[in-house]
DRENLUM-784044 format. One record per residue (C-alpha): residue in three letters; x, y, z. Coordinates in steps of 0.5 Angstrom, whole numbers, padded with zeros to 4 digits, always signed. Layout:
N
alaXYZ ...
***
This chain:
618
unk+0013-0023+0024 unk+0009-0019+0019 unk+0015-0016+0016 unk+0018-0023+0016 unk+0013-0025+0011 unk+0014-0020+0006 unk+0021-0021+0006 unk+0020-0028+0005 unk+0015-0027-0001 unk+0019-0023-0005 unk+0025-0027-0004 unk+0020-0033-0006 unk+0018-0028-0012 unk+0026-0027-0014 unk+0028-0034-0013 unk+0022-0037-0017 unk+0024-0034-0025 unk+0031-0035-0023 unk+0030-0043-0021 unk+0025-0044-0027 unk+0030-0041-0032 unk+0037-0045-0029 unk+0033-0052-0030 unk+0029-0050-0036 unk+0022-0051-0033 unk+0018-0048-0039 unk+0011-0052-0038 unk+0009-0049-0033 unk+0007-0041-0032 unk+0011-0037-0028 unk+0004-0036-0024 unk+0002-0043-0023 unk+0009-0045-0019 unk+0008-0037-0015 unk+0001-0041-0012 unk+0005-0048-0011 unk+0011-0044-0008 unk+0004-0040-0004 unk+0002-0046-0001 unk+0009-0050+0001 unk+0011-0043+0006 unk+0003-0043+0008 unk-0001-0046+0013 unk-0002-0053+0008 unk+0006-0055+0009 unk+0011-0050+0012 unk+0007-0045+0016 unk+0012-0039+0015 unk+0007-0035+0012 unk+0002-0031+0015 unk-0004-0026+0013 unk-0004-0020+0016 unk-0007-0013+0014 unk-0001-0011+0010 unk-0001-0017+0006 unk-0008-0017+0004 unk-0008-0010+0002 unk-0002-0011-0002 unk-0006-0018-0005 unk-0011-0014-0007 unk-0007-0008-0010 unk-0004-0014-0013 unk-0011-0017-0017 unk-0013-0010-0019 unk-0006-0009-0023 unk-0007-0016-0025 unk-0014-0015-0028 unk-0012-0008-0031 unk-0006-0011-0035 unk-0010-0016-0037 unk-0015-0011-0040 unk-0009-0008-0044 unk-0008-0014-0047 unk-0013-0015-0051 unk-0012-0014-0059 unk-0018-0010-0061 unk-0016-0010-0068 unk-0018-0017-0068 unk-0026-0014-0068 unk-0025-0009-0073 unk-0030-0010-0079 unk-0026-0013-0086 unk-0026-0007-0091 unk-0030-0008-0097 unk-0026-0005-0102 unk-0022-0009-0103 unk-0016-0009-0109 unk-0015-0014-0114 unk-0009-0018-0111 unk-0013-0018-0104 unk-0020-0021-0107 unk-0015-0026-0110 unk-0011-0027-0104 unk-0018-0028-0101 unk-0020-0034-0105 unk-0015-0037-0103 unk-0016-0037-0096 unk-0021-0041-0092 unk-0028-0039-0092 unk-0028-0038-0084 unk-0025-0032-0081 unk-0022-0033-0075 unk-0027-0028-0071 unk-0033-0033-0074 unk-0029-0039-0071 unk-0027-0035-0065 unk-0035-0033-0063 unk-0038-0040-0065 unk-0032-0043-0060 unk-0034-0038-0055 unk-0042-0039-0056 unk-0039-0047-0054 unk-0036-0045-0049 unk-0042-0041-0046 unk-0047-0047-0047 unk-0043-0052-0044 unk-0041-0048-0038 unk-0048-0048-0036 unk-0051-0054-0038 unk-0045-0058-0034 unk-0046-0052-0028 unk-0053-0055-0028 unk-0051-0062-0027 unk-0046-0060-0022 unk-0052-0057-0018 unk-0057-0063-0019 unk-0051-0067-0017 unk-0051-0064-0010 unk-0044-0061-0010 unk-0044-0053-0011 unk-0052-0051-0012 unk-0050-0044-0015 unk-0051-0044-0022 unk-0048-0038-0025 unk-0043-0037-0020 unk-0040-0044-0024 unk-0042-0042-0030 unk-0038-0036-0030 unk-0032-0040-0027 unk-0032-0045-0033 unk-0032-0040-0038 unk-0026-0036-0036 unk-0020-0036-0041 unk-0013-0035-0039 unk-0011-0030-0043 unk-0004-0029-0041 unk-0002-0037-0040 unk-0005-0037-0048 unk-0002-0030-0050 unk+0006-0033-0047 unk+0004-0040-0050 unk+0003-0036-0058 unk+0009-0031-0056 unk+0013-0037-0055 unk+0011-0041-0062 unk+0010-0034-0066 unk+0003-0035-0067 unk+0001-0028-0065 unk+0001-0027-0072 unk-0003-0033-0075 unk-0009-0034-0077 unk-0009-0041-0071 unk-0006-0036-0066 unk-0011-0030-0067 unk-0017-0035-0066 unk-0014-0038-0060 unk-0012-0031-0057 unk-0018-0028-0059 unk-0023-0033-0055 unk-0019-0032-0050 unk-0020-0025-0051 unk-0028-0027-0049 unk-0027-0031-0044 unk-0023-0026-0040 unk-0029-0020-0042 unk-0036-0024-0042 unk-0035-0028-0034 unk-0032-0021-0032 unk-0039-0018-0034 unk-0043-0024-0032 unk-0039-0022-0025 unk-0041-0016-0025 unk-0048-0017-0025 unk-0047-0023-0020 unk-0043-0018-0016 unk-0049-0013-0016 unk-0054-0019-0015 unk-0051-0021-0009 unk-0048-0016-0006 unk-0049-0013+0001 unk-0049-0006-0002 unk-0052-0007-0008 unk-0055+0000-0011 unk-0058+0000-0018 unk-0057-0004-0024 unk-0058+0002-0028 unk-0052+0005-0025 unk-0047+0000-0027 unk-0048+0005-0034 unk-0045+0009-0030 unk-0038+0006-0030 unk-0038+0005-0038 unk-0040+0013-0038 unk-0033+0016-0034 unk-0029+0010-0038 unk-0032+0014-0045 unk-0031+0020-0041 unk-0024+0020-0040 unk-0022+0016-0047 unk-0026+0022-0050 unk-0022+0027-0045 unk-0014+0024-0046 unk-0015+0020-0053 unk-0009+0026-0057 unk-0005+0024-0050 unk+0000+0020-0053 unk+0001+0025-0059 unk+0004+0031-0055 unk+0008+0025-0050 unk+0014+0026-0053 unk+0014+0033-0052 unk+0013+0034-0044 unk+0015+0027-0041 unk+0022+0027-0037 unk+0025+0020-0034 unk+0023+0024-0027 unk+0015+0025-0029 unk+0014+0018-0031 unk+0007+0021-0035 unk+0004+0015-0038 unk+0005+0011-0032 unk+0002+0018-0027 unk-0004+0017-0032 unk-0006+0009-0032 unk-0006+0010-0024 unk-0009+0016-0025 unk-0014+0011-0030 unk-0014+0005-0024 unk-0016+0009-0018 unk-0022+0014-0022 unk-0025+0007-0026 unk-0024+0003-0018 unk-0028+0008-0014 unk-0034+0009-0019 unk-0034+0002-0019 unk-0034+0001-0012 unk-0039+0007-0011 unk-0044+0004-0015 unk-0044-0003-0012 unk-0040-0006-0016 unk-0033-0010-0016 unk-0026-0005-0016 unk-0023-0011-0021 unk-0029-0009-0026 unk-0026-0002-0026 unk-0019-0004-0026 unk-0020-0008-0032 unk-0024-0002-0036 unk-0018+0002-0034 unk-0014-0002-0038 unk-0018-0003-0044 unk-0019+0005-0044 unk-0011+0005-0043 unk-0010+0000-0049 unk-0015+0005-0053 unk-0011+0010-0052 unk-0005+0007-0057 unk+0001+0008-0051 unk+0008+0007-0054 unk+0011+0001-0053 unk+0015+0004-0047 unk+0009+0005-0043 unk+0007-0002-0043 unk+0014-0004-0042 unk+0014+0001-0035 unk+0007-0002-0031 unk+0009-0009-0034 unk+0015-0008-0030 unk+0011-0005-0024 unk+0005-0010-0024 unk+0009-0017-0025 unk+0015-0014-0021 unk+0011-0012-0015 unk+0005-0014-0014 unk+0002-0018-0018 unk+0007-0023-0015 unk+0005-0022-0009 unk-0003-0023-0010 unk-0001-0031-0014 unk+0003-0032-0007 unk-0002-0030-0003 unk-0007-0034-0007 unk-0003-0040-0005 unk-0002-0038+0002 unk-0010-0037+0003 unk-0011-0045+0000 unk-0011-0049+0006 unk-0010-0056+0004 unk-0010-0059+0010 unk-0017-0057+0011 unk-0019-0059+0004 unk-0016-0066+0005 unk-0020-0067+0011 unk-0027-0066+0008 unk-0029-0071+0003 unk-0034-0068-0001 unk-0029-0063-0002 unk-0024-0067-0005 unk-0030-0071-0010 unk-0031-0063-0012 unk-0024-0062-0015 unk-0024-0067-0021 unk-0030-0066-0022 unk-0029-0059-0023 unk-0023-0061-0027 unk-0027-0065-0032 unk-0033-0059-0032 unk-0026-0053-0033 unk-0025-0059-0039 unk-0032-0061-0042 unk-0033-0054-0042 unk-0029-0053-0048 unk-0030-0060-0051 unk-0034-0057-0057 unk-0028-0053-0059 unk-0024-0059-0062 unk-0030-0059-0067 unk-0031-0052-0069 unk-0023-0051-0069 unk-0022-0056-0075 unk-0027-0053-0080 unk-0021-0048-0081 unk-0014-0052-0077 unk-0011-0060-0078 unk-0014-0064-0072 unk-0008-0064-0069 unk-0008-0057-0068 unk-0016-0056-0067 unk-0014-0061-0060 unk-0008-0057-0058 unk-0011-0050-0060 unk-0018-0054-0054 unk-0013-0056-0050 unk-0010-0049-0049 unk-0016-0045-0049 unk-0018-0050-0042 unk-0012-0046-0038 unk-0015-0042-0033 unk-0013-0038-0027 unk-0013-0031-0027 unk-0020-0029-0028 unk-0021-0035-0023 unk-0018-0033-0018 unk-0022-0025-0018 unk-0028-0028-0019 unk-0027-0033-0013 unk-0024-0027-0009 unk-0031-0023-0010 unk-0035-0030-0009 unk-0032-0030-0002 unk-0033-0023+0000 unk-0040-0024-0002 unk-0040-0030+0002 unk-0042-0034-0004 unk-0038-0040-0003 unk-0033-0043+0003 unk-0026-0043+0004 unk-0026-0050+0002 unk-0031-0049-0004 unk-0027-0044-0007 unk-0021-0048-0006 unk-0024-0052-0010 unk-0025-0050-0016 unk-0018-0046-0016 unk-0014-0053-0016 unk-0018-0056-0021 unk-0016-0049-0025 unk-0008-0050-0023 unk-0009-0057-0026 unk-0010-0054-0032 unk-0005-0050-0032 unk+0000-0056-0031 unk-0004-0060-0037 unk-0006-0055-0042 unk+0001-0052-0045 unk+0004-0059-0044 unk-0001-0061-0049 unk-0001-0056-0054 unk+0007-0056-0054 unk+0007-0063-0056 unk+0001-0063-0060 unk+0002-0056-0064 unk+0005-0056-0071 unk+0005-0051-0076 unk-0001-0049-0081 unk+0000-0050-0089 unk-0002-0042-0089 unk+0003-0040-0084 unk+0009-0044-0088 unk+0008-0039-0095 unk+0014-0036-0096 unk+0014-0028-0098 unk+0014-0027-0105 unk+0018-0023-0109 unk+0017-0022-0117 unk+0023-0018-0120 unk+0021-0015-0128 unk+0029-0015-0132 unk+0033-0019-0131 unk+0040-0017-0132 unk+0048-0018-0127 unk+0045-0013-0122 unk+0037-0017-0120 unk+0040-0024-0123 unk+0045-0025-0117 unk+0040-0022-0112 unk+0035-0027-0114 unk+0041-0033-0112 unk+0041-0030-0106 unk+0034-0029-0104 unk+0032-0035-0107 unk+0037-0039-0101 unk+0032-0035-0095 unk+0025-0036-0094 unk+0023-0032-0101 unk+0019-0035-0106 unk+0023-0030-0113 unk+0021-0031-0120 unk+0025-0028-0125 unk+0021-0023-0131 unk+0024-0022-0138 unk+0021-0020-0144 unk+0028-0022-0148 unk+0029-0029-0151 unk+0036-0028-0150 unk+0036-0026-0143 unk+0031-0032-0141 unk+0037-0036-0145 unk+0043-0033-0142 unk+0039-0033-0134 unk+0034-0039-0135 unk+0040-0044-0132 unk+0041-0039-0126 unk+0034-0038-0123 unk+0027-0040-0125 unk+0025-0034-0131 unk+0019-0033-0135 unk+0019-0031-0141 unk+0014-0025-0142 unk+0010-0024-0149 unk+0010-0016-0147 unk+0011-0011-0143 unk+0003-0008-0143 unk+0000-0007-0136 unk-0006-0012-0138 unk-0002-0018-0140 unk+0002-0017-0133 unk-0004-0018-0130 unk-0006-0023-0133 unk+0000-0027-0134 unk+0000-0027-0125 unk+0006-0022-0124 unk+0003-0017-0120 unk+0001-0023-0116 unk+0007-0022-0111 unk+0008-0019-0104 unk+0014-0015-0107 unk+0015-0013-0113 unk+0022-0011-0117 unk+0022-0007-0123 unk+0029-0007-0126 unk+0028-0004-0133 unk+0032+0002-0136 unk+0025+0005-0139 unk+0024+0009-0134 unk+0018+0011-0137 unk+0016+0004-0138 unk+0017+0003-0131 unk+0013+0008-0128 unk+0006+0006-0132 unk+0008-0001-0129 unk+0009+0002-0122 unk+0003+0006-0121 unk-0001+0000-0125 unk+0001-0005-0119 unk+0001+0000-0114 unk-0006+0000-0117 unk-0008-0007-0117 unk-0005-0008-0109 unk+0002-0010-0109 unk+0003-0009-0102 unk+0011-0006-0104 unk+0014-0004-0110 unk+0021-0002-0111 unk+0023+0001-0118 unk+0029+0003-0122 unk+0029+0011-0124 unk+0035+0012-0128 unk+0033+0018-0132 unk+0034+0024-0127 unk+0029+0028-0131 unk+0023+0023-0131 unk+0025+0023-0124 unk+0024+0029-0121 unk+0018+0030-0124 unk+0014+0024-0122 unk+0019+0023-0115 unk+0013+0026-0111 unk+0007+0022-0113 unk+0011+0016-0113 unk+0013+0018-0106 unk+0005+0019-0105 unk+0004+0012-0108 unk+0008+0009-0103 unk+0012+0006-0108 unk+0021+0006-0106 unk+0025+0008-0111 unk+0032+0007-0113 unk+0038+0009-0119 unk+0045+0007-0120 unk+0048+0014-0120 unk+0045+0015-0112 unk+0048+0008-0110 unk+0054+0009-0113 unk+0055+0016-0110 unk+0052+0013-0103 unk+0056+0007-0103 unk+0063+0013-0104 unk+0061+0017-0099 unk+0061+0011-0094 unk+0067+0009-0098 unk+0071+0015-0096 unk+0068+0015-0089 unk+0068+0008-0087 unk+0074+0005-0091 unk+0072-0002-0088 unk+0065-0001-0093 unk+0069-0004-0099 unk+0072-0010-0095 unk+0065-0011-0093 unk+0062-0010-0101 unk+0068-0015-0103 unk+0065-0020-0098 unk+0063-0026-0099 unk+0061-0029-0092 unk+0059-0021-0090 unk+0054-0017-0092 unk+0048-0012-0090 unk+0042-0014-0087 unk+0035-0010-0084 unk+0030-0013-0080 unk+0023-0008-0076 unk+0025-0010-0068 unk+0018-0014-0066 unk+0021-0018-0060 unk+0019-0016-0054 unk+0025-0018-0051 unk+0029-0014-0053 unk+0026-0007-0053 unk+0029-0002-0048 unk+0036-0007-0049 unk+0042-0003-0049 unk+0046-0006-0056 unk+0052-0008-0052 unk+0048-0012-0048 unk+0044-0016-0053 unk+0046-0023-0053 unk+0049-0024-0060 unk+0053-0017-0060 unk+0059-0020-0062 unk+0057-0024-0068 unk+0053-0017-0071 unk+0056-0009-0073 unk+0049-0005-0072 unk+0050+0001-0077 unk+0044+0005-0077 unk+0037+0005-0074 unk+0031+0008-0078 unk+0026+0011-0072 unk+0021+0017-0072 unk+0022+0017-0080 unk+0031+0019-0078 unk+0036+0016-0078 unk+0040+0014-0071 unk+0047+0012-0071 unk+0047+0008-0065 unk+0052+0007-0059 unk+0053+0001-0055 unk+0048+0005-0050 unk+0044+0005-0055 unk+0037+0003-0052 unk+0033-0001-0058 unk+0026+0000-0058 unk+0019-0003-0062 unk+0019-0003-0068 unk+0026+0001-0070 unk+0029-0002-0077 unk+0036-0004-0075 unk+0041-0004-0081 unk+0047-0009-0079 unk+0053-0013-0082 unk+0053-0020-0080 unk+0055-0026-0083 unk+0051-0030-0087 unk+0050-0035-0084 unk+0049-0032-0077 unk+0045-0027-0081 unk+0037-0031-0082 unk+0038-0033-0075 unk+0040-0025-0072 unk+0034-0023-0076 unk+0029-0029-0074 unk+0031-0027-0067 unk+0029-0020-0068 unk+0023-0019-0071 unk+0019-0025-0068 unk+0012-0022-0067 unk+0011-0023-0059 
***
């Protein structure tokens, strides 16, 4: 019987995506419907499954993996310290931008979060339903993570200043309660030690962020497919930081989560991350959402009416608890997004859950209780990606289109500008020829310029770009206005050298400069070469339904995908692949990874679709 039980969870584990994605249920988290199927094979409806030692042992596997994942998730970028010294473009940039940064709104939405928390536990308490105040404090102030972090995937908003602010605030509602609980669990635990112990569990997690940090770096070089390193190493984490958590009295999912911040500190490959999201969310992580369901009888719950008063209640108090987002959210978002941005912040589960399980071990609240409190958490769930799909449009500063400011005008930038212009680029032409501004002004948009002197390109807002393209046949000129927009912030700048002279001289301290050159002599001998060993490339360069396109991979789908297997394969030709600073010539066995630059041939019309498709940041 116990194996029975297994089987038919990981059964239950299978069939549930594939359901999902046949009739397309995108409204609610695969977690929610693995705890609803949970409760419909447990002793609430079915009875098909029963705890037994194996399961609860792979249930708490499972919530330990869960919390450590949930640890690697968090963008430690996101509380960086702004640099002060900030170039020209950049100050000018800042102007523009709203006067509340998104880590100001992220913690003053979260002070909200904690100040209602406790008052709406307080009145719970004086209402005579649950009497203990921190432990529901704690329950009100927890933020999903994941269900935020597969909503701002799905939207690409990770990137944005709306998407960063909800992420980052669902950052703190996984940090802060899992601190509180901790010293809750140090409270009120039968074998408490010390307080001052739980510095002991920061101190091994230095300790071994201090001894592994450079791991990463000599990876490439000893790892093999039959010893799996960087997967050895997080275990290795796991296991440490748990013990030493439990030695000091505390809960093993503090450990778990501390090893998958120490993990994420680490800067692993992207690969890494893909490998133990694989173990955690294929295995075990399924298995503690279903047993959690399993666990929640509702025939018991049903029957108690104090019980059944306490669920809506608690929702209200999941949902009060984050009412003061809406104001905070819309002193920088339309109100519309500040309501769906609230919305998503009020989902909650998988810190819920932990701090339930640690709860009931404690003997700190009942079955019934705890039940409770993990059906209102479901409920929000259910209701809060449904309102931030319907009410979530897109921010003003998410639409600008990348700019580019292309300096000459001449029958090479002037048809590139055309075709730019169709794409989601904002190009404005340069010329300080009357003439040239005459012949192309009909074109494309053109300003004419009074000179060519650094200091009037800045005034005149040419260095006010994303890209900018210097296509002059002075190549001396060129370089002064290189270097002057390099200094002066512009995150690329591309130049033409075609006095090969002057190139080899300067050639390094451009490369230094970061700046990207090219010379009509070097495309030329290149666009031969590829002629003579590639006969279809002029077929290709006559084209004009077909050209050659480049996108950094960032989707997370499709890394680790081989190129024959990805979905449009036969509306693209992948030519080469840019990756550890070389050059790869791909094979349809080809596995892509993060962050490879794809060079490819597509038609136009399939192109921006292919290149959208690929470089979401997810």
């Amino acid at each position: 019987m116990n194996q029975l039980s297994l089987v038919l969870i990981l059964l239950a584990a299978l069939i549930i995506p594939l359901v999902m994605a046949k009739y397309r249920v995108t409204f609610l988290p695969t977690a929610v419907v693995e705890i609803i199927v949970g409760i419909i094979l447990g002793p609430s409806l079915l009875n098909l499954i029963h705890s037994n030692s194996t399961l609860n042992l792979l249930q708490n596997v499972g919530v330990i993996v869960l919390l450590f994942l949930s640890g690697m998730e968090i963008d430690f970028s996101l509380f960086k310290k702004r640099r002060n010294n900030l170039s020209v473009l950049e100050q000018r940039d800042k102007q523009s931008e709203s006067k509340y940064s998104v880590v100001f709104l992220a913690v003053l939405s979260y002070a909200s979060i904690v100040l209602m928390s406790v008052i709406l536990a307080i009145i719970i308490s004086q209402l005579g339903l649950f009497k203990d105040v921190y432990l529901t404090s704690i329950l009100f102030m927890t933020v999903s993570l994941g269900i935020v972090i597969a909503a701002l995937k799905e939207n690409e908003l990770l990137s944005k200043p709306f998407g960063q602010t909800i992420l980052l605030i669902a950052a703190l509602g996984e940090v802060v309660p899992m601190v509180g609980l901790t010293f809750y669990a140090a409270t009120y635990g039968d074998n408490t030690k010390s307080l001052w112990l739980l510095l002991l569990i920061l101190l091994v997690a230095a300790g071994l962020f201090w001894r592994f940090k450079s791991f990463f770096r000599m990876f490439d070089r000893i790892n093999k497919s039959t010893t799996q390193l960087d997967v050895r190493l997080a275990f290795f984490m796991i296991v440490t930081l748990v013990t030493v958590a439990e030695s000091v009295g505390a809960e093993g999912i503090l450990g778990a989560f501390l090893a998958g911040i120490v993990i994420k500190l680490l800067d692993p490959h992207e690969e890494t991350k893909v490998r133990l999201d694989s173990i955690g969310y294929g295995f075990f992580i399924p298995i503690f959402f279903i047993m959690s369901g399993v666990g929640l009888n509702l025939r018991s719950l049903l029957q108690n009416p104090q019980i059944l008063m306490m669920i809506p209640v608690l929702f209200i108090g999941y949902v009060l608890s984050k009412s003061l987002l809406v104001l905070v959210l819309k002193l920088r978002f339309k109100t519309a997004n500040a309501v769906a941005g609230t919305s998503m912040s009020v989902t909650t589960i998988t810190v819920v859950l932990a701090v339930l399980q640690v709860a009931t071990h404690l003997r700190r609240i009942t079955a019934q209780q705890s039940g409770a409190f993990l059906l209102a958490a479901i409920i929000t769930c259910v209701l809060g990606p449904f309102i931030f799909n319907k009410l979530y449009s897109a921010e003003q500063e998410d639409l600008r289109k990348t700019r580019v400011h292309i300096i000459g005008t001449n029958l090479t930038t002037v048809p590139v500008a055309q075709q730019l212009s169709k794409g989601w680029y904002d190009v404005m032409m340069f010329t300080e020829t009357p003439l040239n501004y005459r012949a192309f002004n009909s074109e494309v948009s053109v300003k004419l310029l009074d000179n060519l002197e650094t200091g009037y390109l800045m005034k005149s807002g040419v260095f006010d770009t994303d890209v900018l393209v210097i296509s002059k046949i002075n190549s001396n000129k060129n370089y002064e206005i290189a270097k002057a927009a390099k200094a002066y912030g512009v995150r690329r700048v591309i130049v033409r050298f075609e006095d090969r002279d002057i190139l080899n001289q300067r050639q390094d301290n451009l490369a230094s400069l970061g700046i990207e050159l090219y010379n009509t002599p070097d495309v030329n001998i290149s666009v031969l070469r590829s002629l003579i060993e590639t006969p279809a490339t002029m077929q290709l360069l006559n084209s004009t339904d077909t050209s050659v396109y480049e996108v950094t991979l960032r989707n997370r789908k499709y890394t680790d995908i081989q190129v024959r297997n990805l979905p449009f394969i036969d509306r693209v030709t992948i030519t080469q692949i840019f990756r550890d600073k070389r050059f790869i010539r791909p094979t349809g066995g080809t596995s892509l990874k993060k962050n490879d630059r794809i060079i490819f041939t597509s038609s136009k019309d399939d192109a921006p679709n292919i290149r959208q498709e690929l470089g979401k940041l997810n």
